[in-house]
Wavefront OBJ file of the C-alpha trace (Angstrom):
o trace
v -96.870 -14.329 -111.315
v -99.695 -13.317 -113.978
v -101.102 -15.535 -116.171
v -103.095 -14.739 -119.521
v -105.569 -17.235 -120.311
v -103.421 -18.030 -123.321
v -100.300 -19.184 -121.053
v -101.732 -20.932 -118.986
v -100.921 -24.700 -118.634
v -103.240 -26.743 -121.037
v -103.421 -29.317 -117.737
v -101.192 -30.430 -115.066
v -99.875 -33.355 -117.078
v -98.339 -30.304 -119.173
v -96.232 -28.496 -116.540
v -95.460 -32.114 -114.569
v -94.414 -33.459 -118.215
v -91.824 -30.257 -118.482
v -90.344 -30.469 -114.764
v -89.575 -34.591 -115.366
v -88.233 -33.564 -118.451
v -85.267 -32.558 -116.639
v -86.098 -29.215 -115.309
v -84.737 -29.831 -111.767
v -83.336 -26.126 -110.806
v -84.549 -23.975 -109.612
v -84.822 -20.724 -107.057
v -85.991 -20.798 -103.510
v -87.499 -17.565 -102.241
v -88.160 -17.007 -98.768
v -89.550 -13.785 -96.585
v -86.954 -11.896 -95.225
v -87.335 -11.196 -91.251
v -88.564 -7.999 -90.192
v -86.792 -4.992 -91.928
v -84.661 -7.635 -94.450
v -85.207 -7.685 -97.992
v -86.452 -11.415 -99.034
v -83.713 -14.215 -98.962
v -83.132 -16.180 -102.699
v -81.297 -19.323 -103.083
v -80.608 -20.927 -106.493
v -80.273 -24.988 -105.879
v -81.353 -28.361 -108.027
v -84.352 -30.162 -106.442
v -86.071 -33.217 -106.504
v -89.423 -34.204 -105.794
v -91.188 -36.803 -103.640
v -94.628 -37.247 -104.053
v -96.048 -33.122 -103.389
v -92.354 -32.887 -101.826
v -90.008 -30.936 -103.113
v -86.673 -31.716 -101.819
v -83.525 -29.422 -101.616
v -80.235 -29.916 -99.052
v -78.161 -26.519 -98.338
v -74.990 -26.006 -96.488
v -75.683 -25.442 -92.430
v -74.642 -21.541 -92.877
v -76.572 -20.148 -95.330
v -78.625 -17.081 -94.552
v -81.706 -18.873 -95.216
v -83.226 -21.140 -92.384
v -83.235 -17.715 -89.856
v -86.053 -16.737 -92.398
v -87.259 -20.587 -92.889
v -87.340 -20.607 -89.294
v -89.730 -16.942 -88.673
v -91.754 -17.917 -91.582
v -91.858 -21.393 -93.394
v -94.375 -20.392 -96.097
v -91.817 -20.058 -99.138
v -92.224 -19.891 -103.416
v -90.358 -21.936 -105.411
v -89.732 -21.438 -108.694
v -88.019 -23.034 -111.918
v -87.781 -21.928 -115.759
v -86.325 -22.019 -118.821
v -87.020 -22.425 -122.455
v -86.800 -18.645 -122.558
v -85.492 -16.456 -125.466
v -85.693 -12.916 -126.636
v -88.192 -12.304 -129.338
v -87.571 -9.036 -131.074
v -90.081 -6.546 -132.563
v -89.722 -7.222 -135.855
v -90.964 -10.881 -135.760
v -94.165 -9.487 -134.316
v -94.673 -6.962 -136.500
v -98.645 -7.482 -137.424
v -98.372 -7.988 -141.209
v -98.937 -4.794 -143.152
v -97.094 -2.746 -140.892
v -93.427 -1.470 -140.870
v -90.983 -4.132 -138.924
v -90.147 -1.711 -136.544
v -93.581 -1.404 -135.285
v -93.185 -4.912 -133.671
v -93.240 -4.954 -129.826
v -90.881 -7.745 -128.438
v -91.395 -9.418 -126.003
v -89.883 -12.771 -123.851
v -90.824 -16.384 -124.352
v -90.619 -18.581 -121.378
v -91.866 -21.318 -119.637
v -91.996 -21.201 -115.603
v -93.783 -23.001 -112.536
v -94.071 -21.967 -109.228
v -94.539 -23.764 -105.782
v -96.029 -22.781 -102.844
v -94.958 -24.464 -100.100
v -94.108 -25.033 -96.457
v -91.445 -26.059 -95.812
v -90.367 -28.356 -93.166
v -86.488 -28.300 -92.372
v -85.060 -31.658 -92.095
v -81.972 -32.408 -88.908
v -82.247 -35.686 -88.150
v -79.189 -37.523 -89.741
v -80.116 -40.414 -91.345
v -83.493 -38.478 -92.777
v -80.956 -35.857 -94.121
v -78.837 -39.008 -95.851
v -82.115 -40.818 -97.392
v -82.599 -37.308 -98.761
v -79.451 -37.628 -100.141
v -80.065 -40.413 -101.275
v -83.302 -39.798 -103.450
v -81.166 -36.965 -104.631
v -78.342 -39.118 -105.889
v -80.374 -41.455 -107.591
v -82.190 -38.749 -109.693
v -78.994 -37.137 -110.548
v -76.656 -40.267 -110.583
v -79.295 -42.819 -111.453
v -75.832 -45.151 -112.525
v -74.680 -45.337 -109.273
v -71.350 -44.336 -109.801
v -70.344 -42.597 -106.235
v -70.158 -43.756 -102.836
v -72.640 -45.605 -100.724
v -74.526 -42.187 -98.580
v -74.276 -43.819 -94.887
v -74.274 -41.904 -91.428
v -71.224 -43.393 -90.039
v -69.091 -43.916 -93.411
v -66.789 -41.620 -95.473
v -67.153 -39.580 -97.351
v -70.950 -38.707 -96.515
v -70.804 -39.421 -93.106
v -68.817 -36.711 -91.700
v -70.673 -33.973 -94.500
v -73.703 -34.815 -93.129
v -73.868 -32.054 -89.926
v -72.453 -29.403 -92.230
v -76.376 -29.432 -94.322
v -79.780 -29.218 -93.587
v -82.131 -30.405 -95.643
v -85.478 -28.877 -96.902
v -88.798 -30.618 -97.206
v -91.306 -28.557 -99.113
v -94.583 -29.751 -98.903
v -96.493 -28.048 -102.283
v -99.652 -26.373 -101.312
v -100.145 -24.758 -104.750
v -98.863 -24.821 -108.562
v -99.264 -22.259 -111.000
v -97.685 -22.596 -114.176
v -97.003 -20.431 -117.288
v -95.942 -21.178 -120.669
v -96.079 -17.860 -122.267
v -95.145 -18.525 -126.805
v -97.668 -15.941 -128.047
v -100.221 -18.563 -128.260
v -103.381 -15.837 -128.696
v -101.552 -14.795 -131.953
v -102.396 -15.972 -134.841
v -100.973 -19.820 -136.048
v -99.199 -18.167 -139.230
v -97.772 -15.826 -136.769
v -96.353 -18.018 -133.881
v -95.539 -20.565 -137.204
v -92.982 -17.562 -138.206
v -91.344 -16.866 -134.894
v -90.622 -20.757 -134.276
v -89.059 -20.808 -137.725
v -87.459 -17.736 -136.165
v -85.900 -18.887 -133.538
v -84.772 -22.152 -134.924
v -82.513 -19.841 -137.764
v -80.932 -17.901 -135.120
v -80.420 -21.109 -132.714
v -78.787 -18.850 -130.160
v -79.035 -19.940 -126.045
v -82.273 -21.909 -125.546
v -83.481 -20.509 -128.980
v -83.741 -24.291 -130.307
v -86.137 -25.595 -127.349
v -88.107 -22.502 -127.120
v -89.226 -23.274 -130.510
v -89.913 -26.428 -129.990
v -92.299 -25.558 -126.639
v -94.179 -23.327 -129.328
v -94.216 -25.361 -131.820
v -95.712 -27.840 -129.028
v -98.482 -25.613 -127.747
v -99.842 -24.896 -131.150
v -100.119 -28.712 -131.995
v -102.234 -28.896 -128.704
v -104.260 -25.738 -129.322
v -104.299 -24.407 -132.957
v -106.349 -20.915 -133.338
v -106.393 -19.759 -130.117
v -110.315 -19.330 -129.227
v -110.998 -17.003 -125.658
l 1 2 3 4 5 6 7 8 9 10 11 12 13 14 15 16 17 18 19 20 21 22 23 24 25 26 27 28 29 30 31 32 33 34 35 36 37 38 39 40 41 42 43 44 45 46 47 48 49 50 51 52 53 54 55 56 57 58 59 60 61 62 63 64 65 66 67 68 69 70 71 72 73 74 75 76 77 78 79 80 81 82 83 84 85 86 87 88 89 90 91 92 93 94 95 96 97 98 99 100 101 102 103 104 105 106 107 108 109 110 111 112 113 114 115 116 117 118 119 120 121 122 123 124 125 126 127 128 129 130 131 132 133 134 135 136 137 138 139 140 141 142 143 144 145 146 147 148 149 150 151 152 153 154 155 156 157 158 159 160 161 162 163 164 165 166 167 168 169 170 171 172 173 174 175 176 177 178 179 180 181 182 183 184 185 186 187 188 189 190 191 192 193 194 195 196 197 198 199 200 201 202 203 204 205 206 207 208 209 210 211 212 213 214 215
């Protein structure tokens, strides 16, 4: 994934800040095996510590690959939206001139990734799980030898992926000018189409934090 110097993450409280903020999907992509194209999963996650933690169902194509090579991305985004030429258009110039472009935030994981069998580790995985995504409670206590958990548990594996690297990207035209990226935000707020709203407000965010950009 490139990154300009103007999208990259201001620090890592930035891009940890945006995954807690409930950015918890995400894809998983793993080397094919020899002569196979790369395998991609899309699944919610947790983390645990530099853990990232994912279950998926005992068939899926993926652990023959996890299994020949356990190095493996991970990535998540959103806050994405279309920007069309004309809101670039440098001023003084026909609309039309504008290139558009994409707005998006992303972060990708590199990990290895250790597969997880054992049953009860695969139901306290569960469990973290269910208590980021049901923090009330409301479902069934996740035990190896009770309904209706207990007899799911050997159809999963689960996934521990130890992080070895981040690298983040929050890409809002943040080298353009502040009258510029000003414009688009109010932009993209008007149209309020898709993720329109909270891509303007990641923008609007980055230029509180960095005003004129400066190389």
């Amino acid at each position: 994934m490139l990154v300009q110097p103007w999208d990259a993450n201001l620090d890592e409280a930035e891009w940890q800040t945006w995954i807690a903020e409930g950015h918890d999907f995400g894809l998983l992509s793993v080397n094919g095996l020899p002569g196979q194209a790369p395998v991609a999963v899309p699944t919610h996650f947790t983390s645990n510590g530099n853990h990232l933690l994912v279950h998926l169902a005992r068939p899926n194509p993926v652990w023959k690959a996890i299994e020949n090579d356990p190095h493996v991305l991970f990535t998540v985004f959103g806050d994405y939206a279309f920007i069309p030429g004309p809101w670039r258009a440098k001023a003084g110039t026909p609309p039309t001139d504008g290139v558009p472009t994409s707005y998006y935030t992303a972060v990708q994981f590199t990990c290895r990734a250790h597969i997880v069998d054992d049953v009860e580790a695969k139901a306290e995985l569960l469990r973290r799980q269910l208590a980021h995504f049901q923090p009330d409670g409301d479902h069934a206590p996740v035990a190896v030898d009770q309904p209706p958990y207990g007899r799911m548990l050997p159809g999963i594996r689960g996934l521990r992926l130890e992080v070895t690297e981040v690298l983040a990207k929050f890409t809002y035209d943040d080298h353009k000018p502040v009258e510029h990226r000003t414009a688009v935000a109010d932009h993209l707020t008007a149209r309020g189409q898709g993720l329109d709203v909270p891509t303007a407000r990641q923008q609007r965010r980055r230029l509180d934090r960095i005003g004129p950009w400066k190389p």
